[in-house]
Phi, psi and omega in degrees: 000136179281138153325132196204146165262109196278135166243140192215153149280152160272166147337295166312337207087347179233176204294121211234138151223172194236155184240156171227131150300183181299335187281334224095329181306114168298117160280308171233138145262146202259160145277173193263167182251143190297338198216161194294325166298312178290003156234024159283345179303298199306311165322295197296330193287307167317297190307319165296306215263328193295316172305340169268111199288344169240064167258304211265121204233082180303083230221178184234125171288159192292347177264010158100325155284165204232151153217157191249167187242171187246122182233155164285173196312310204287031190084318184307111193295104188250004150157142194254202166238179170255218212244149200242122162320327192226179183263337132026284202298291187307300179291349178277334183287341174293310209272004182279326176309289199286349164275352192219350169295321171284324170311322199273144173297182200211115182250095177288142164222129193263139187296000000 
């Protein structure tokens, strides 16, 4: 299975997607966007952005776990992962983003 970008409504009304590896696994999660064009925006901004390694931020959570955030050129946090025991962990997930993100297909699922 291929690396694919899922878009879902939230509770709130927006538009949210998740990039999934080739396993199913979320890999990045997004914030949410009032419309659907502003997070295909979002979308494009990984795929630009993913490929650079410093782009990619590795930060430590308060329980001592690590997760990385994806940021755009302009600073602007465009989507984190979720949360990793080791930093291992954290960086094989960077580089999965950035090894699957130009590739992956955008999957919509209407409510």
């Amino acid at each position: 299975m291929a690396a694919k970008f899922v878009v879902t409504t939230g509770a709130d009304g927006k538009r949210y997607f998740v990039l999934k590896a080739g396993n199913g696994e979320v890999i990045l999660q997004s914030q949410g966007y009032k419309t659907e064009s502003g997070c295909m925006n979002g979308i494009e901004s990984v795929r630009n952005n993913a490929p650079n390694p410093q782009r990619f931020e590795c930060r430590e959570a308060k329980d001592g776990r690590t997760y990385f955030v994806l940021k755009a050129s302009n600073g602007q946090e465009i989507g984190r992962s979720q949360m990793y025991k080791t930093d291992a962990g954290c960086k094989n997930g960077m580089e999965s983003v950035a090894r699957n993100a130009a590739e992956a297909r955008v999957e919509i699922v209407e409510d």
